[in-house]
DOMIFI-701229 format. One record per residue (C-alpha): residue number from 1; x, y, z. Coordinates in Angstrom, 1 decimal, decimal comma. Each point is the difference from the previous one (the first is absolute). Layout:
BEGIN
selo i = NUM | xx = X | yy = Y | zz = Z
...
// end
This chain:
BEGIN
selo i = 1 | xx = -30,1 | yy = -4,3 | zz = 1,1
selo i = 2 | xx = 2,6 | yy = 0,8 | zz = -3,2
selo i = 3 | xx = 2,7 | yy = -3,1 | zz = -0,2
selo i = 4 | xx = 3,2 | yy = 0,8 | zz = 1,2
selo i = 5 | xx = 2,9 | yy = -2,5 | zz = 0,0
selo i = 6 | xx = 3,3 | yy = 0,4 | zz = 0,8
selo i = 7 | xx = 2,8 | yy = -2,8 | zz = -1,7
selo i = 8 | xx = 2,4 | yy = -0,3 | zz = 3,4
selo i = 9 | xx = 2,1 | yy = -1,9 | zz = -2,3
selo i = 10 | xx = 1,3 | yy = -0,3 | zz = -3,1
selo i = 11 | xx = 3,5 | yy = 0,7 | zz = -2,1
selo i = 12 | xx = -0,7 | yy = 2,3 | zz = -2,4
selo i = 13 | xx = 3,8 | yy = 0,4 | zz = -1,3
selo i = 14 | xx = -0,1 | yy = -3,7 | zz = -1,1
selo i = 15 | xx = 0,8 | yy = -0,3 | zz = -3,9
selo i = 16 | xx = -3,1 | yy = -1,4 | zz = -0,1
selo i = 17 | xx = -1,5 | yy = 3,3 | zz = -0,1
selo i = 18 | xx = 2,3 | yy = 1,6 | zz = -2,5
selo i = 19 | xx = -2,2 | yy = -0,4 | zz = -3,1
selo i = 20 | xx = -3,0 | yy = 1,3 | zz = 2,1
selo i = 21 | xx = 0,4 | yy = 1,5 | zz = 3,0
selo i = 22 | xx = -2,0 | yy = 3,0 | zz = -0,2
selo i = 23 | xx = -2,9 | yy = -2,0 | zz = -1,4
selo i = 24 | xx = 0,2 | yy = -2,0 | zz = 2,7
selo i = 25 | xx = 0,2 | yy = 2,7 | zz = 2,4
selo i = 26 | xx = -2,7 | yy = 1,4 | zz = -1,5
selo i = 27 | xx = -2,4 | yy = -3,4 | zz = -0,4
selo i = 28 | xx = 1,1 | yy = 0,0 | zz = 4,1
selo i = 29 | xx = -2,3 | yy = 3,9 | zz = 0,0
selo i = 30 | xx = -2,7 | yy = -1,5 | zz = -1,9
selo i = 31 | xx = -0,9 | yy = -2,6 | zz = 2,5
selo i = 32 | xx = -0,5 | yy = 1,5 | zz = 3,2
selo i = 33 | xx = 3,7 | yy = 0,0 | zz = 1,0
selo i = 34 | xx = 0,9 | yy = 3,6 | zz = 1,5
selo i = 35 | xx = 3,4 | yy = -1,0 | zz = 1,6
selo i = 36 | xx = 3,0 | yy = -1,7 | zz = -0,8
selo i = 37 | xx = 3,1 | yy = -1,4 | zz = 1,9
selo i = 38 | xx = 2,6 | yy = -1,3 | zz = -1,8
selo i = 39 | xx = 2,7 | yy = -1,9 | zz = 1,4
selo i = 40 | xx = 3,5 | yy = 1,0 | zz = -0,2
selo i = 41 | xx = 1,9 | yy = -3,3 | zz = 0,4
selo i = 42 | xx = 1,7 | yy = -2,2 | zz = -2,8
selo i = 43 | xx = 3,0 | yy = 0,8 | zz = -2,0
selo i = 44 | xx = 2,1 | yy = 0,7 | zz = 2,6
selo i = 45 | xx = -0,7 | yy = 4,2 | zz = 0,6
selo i = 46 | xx = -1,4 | yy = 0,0 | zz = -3,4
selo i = 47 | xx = -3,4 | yy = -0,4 | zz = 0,6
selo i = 48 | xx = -0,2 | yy = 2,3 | zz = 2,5
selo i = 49 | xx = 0,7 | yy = 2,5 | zz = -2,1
selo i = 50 | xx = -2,0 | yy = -0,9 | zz = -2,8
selo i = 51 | xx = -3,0 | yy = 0,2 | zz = 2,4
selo i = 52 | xx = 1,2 | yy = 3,3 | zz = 1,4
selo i = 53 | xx = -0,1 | yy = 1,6 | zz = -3,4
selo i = 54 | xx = -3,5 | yy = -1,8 | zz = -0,7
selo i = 55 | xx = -1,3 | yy = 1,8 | zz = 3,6
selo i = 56 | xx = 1,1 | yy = 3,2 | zz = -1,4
selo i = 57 | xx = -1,9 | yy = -0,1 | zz = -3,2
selo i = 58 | xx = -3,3 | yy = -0,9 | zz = 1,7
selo i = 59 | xx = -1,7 | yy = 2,1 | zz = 2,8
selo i = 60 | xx = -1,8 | yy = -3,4 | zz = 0,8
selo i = 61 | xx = 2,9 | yy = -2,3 | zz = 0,2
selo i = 62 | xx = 2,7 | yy = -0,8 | zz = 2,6
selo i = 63 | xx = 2,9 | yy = -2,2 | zz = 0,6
selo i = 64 | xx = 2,3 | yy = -1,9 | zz = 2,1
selo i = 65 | xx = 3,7 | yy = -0,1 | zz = 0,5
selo i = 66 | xx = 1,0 | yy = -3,8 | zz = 0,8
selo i = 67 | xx = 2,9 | yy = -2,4 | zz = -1,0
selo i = 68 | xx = -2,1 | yy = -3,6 | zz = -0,5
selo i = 69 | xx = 1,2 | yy = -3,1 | zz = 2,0
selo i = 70 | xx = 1,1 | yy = -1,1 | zz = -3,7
selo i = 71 | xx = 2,2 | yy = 2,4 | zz = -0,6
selo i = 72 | xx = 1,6 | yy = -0,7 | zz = 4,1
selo i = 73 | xx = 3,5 | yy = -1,1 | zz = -1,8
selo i = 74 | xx = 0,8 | yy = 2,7 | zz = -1,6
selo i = 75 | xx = 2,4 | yy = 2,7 | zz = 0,4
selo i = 76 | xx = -2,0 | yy = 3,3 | zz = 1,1
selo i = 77 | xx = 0,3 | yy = 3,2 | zz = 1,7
selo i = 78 | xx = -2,6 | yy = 0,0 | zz = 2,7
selo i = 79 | xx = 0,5 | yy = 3,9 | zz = 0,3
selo i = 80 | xx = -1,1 | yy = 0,8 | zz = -3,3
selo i = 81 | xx = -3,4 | yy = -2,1 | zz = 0,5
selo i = 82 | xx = -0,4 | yy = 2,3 | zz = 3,1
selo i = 83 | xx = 0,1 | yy = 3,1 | zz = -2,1
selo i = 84 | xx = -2,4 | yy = -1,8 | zz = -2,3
selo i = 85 | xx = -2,2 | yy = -0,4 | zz = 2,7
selo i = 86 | xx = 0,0 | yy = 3,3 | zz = 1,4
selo i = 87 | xx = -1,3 | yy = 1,4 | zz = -3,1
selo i = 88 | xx = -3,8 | yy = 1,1 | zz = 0,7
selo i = 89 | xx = -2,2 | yy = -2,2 | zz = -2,5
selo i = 90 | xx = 1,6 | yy = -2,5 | zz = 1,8
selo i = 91 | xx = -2,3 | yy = -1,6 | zz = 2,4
selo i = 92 | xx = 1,1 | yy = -3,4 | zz = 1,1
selo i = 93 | xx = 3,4 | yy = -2,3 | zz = 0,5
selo i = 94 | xx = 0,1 | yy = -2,9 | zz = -2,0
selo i = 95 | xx = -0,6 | yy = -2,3 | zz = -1,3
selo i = 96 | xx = 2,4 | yy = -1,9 | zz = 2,2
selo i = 97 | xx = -0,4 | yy = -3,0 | zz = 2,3
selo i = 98 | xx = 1,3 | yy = -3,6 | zz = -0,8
selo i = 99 | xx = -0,6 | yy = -2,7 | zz = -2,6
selo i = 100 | xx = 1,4 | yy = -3,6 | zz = 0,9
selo i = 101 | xx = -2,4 | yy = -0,9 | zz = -3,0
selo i = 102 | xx = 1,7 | yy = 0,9 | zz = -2,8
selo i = 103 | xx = 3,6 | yy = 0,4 | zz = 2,0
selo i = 104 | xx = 0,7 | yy = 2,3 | zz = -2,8
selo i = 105 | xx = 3,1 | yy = 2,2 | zz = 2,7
selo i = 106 | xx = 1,8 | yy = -1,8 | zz = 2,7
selo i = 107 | xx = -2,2 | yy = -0,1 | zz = 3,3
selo i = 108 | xx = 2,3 | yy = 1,9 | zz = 2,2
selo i = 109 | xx = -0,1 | yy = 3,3 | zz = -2,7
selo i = 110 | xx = -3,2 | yy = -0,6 | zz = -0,2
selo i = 111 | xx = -0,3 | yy = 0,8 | zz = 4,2
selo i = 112 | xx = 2,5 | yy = 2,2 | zz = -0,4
selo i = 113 | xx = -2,0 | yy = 2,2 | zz = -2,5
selo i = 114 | xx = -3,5 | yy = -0,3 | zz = 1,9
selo i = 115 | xx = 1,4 | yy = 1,0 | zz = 2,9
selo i = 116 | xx = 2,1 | yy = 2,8 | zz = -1,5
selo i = 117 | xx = -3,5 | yy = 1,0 | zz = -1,1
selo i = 118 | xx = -1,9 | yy = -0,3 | zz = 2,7
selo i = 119 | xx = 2,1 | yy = 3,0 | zz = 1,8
selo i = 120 | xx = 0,2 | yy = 2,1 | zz = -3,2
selo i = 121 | xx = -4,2 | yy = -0,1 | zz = 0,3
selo i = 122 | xx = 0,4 | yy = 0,7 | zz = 3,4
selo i = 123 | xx = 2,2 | yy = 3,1 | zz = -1,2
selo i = 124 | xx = -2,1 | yy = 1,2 | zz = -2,1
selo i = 125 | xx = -3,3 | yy = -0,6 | zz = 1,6
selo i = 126 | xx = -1,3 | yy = -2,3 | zz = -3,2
selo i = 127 | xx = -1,7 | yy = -3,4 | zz = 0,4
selo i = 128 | xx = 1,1 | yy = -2,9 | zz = -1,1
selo i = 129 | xx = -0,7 | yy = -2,3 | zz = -2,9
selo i = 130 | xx = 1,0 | yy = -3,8 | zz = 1,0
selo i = 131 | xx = 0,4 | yy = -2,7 | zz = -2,8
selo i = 132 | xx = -0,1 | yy = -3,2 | zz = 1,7
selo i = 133 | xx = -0,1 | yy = -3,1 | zz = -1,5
selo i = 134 | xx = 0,4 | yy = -3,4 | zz = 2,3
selo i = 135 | xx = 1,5 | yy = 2,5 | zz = 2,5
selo i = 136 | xx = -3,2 | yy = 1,4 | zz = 2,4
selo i = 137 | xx = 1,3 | yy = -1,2 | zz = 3,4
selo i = 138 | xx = 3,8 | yy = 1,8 | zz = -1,3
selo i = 139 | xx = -1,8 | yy = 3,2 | zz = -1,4
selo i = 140 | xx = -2,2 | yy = 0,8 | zz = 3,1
selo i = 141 | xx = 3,1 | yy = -0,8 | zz = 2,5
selo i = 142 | xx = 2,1 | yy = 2,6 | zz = -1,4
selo i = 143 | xx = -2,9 | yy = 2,2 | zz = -0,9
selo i = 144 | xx = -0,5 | yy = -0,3 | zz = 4,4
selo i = 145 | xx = 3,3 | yy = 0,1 | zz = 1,2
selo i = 146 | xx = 0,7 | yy = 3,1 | zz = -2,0
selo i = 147 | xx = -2,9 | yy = 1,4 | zz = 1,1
selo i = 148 | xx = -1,6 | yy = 1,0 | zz = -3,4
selo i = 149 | xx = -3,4 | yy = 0,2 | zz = 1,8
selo i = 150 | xx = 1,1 | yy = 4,1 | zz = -0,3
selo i = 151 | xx = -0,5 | yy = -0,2 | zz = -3,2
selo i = 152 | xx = -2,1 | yy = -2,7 | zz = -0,9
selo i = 153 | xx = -0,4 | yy = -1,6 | zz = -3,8
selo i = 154 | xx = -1,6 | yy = -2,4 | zz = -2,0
selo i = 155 | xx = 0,8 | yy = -3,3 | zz = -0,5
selo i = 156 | xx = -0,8 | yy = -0,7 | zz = -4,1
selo i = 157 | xx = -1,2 | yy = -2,4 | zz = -2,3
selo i = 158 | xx = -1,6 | yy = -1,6 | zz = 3,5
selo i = 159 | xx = 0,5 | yy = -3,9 | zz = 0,1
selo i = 160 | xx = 0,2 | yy = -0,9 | zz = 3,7
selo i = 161 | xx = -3,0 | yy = -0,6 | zz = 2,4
selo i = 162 | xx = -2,6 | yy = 2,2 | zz = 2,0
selo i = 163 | xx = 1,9 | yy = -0,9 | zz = 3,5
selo i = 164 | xx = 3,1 | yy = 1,1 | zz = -2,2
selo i = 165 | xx = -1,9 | yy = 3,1 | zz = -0,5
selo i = 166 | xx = -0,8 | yy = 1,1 | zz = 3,3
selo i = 167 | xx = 3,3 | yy = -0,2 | zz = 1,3
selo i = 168 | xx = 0,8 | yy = 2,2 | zz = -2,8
selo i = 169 | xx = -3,2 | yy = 2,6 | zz = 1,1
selo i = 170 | xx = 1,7 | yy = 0,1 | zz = 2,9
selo i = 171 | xx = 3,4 | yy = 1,7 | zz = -0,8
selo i = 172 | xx = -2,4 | yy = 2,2 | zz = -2,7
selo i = 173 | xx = 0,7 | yy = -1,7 | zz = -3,0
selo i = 174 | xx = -2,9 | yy = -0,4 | zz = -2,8
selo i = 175 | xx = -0,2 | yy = -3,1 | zz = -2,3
selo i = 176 | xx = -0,5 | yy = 0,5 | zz = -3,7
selo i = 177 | xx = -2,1 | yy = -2,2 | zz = -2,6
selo i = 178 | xx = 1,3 | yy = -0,3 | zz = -3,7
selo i = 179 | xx = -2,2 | yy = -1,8 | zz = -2,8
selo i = 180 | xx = 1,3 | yy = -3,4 | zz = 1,6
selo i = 181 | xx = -3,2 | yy = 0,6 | zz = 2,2
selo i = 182 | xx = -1,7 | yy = -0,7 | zz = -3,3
selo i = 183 | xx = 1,4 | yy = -3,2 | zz = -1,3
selo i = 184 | xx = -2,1 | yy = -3,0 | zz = -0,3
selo i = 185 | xx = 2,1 | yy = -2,3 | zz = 2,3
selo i = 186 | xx = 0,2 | yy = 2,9 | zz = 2,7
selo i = 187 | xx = -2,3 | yy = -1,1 | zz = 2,2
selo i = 188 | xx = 1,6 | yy = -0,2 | zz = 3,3
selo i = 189 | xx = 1,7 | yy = 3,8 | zz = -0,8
selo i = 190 | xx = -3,9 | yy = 0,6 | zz = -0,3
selo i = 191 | xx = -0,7 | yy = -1,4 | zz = 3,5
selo i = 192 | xx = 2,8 | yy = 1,8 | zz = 1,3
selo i = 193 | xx = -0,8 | yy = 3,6 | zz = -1,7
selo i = 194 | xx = -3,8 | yy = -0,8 | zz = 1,9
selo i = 195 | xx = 1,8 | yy = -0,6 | zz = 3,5
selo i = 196 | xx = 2,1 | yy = 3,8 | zz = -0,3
selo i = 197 | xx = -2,0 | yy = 3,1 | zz = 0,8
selo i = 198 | xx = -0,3 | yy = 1,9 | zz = -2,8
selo i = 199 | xx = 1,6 | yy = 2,8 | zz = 1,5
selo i = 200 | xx = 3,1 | yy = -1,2 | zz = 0,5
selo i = 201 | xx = 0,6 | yy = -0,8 | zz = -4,0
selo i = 202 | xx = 0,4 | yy = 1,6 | zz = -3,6
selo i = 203 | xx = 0,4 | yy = -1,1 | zz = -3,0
selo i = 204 | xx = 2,2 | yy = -0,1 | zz = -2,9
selo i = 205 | xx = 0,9 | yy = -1,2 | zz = -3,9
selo i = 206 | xx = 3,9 | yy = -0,6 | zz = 0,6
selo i = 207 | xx = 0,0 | yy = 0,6 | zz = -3,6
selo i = 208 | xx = 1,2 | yy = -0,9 | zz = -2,5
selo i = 209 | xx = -0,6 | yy = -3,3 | zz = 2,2
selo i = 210 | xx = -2,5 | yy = -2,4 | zz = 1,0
selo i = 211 | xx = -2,9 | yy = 1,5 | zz = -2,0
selo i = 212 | xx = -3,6 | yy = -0,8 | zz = 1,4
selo i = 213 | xx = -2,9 | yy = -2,1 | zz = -1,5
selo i = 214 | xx = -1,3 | yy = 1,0 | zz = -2,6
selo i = 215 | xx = 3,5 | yy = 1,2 | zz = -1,1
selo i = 216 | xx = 2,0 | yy = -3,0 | zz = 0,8
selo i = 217 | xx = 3,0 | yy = -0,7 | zz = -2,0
selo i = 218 | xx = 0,0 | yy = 3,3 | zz = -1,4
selo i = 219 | xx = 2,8 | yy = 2,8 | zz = 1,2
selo i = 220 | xx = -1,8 | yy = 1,9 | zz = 3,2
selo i = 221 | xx = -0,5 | yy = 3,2 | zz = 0,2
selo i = 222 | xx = -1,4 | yy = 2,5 | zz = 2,5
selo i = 223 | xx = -3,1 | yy = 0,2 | zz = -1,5
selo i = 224 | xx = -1,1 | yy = -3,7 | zz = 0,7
selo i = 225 | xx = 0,0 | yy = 0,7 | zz = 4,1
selo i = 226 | xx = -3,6 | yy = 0,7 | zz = -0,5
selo i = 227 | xx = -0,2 | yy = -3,8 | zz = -0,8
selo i = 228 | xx = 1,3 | yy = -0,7 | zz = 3,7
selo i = 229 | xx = -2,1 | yy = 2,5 | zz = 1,4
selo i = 230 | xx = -2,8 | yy = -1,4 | zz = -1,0
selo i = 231 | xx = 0,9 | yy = -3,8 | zz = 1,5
selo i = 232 | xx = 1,4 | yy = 2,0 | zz = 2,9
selo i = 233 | xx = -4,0 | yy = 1,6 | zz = 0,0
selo i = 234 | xx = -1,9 | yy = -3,6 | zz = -0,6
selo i = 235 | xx = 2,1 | yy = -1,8 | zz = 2,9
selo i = 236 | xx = -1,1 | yy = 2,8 | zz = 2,4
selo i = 237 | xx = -2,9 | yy = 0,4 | zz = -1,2
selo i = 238 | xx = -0,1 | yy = 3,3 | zz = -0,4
selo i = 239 | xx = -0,7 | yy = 2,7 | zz = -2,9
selo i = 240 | xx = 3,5 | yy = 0,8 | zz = -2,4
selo i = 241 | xx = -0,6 | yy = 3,3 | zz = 0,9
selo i = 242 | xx = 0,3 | yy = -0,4 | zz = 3,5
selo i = 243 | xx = 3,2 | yy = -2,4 | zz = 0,2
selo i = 244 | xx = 1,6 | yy = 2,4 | zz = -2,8
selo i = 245 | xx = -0,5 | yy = 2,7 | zz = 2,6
selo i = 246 | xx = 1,1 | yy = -1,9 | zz = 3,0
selo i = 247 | xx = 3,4 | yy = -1,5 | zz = -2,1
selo i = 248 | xx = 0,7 | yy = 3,3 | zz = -1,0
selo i = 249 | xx = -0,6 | yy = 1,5 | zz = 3,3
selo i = 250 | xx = 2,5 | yy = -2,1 | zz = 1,7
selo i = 251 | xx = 3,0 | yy = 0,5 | zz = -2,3
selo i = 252 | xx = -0,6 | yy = 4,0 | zz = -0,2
selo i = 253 | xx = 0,7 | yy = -0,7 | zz = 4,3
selo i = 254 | xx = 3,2 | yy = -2,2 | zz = -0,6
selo i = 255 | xx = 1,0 | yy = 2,5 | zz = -3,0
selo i = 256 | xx = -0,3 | yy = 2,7 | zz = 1,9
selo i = 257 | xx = 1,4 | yy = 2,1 | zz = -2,1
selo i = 258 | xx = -1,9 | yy = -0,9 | zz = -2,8
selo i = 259 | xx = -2,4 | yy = 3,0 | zz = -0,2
// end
């Protein structure tokens, strides 16, 4: 069975890529990964864009159109993200959600942009992308009441438990591992990625962030999602091959439209 990987997350317009972004893109081919999402959210609109024009240079990559809970406070035009979103290498809504982590926007734009989002995927027919940090109990009650079971999502960068998760399964969201999974002191994310049925999960780089072991402290990049693969692959104990094809499987249903 040939590897095939698909990075359900990362931010290829960051500036972190601007000295060597099609190497990287291209390091991504080299091992194993065949499809890329990356996430239109930061910058206010602008890196929505910037992930648009990178979908339309690559037959393998796709993007998102999103306004990140950070960026809640500012002033923007919630029509033009839904013409961003309509555009059709556009596969997903977010990422949005809430953050009472960082508290980087105030907490009522920061529901007032999730929700506004929520509906626009619901307009468009797009999942969802939710960035929750210390906010799983507020994420999942508005994710219920307005009733984005339709469209379903993914909850990223997955930090909450396996009970957490099932509620989630049950509305039709997926979770989503970055290299976190791999840290030494990650244990109990370990014990929780072991509870969740494979088949509900992907997983990701959220580069240029958070890169995996052996890469740690170094800038991520898509590439290194092989590295959480392959923990993903020893905690189920199954071959890479296998969980590559079941990851990748389970975003191309959620994408949709990524074909």
């Amino acid at each position: 069975m040939a590897l095939e990987l698909l990075d359900s997350h990362t931010h290829l317009d960051s500036e972190s890529f601007d000295i060597d972004r099609e190497a990287c893109i291209e390091r991504a081919r080299a091992n194993g990964i065949t499809r890329i999402l990356t996430v239109g959210a930061g910058r206010g609109l602008a890196s929505t864009r910037g992930a648009i024009a990178l979908a339309e240079s690559y037959d393998w990559i796709w993007a998102s159109a999103g306004i990140h809970p950070h960026d809640a406070g500012q002033d923007l035009d919630i029509s033009d993200l839904k013409k961003l979103a309509e555009h059709p290498k556009v596969v997903a809504i977010g990422e949005t959600g809430l953050d009472f982590f960082k508290n980087l926007a105030p907490i009522d734009k920061q529901y007032e942009y999730f929700e506004l989002q929520i509906e626009l995927a619901l307009a468009v027919k797009k999942p969802l992308i939710i960035h929750s940090r210390q906010a799983g109990e507020e994420c999942l009650k508005l994710l219920e009441t307005k009733n984005a079971s339709a469209v379903g999502g993914v909850f990223h960068c997955y930090a909450e438990d396996a009970a957490f998760a099932e509620r989630l399964r049950a509305i039709g969201f997926l979770v989503s591992f970055p290299g976190t999974l791999t840290f030494k002191k990650a244990e109990a994310l370990r014990t929780v990625c072991k509870a969740i049925p494979l088949e509900q999960m992907m997983v990701e780089t959220d580069a240029p962030f958070m890169a995996p072991e052996p890469h740690r402290g170094k800038r991520c990049e898509p590439a290194f999602v092989l590295e959480t693969a392959r923990c993903l692959a020893t905690l189920k104990g199954l071959p890479l091959e296998e969980v590559a094809a079941i990851t990748t499987s389970n975003a191309l249903k959620l994408f949709s439209t990524m074909r």
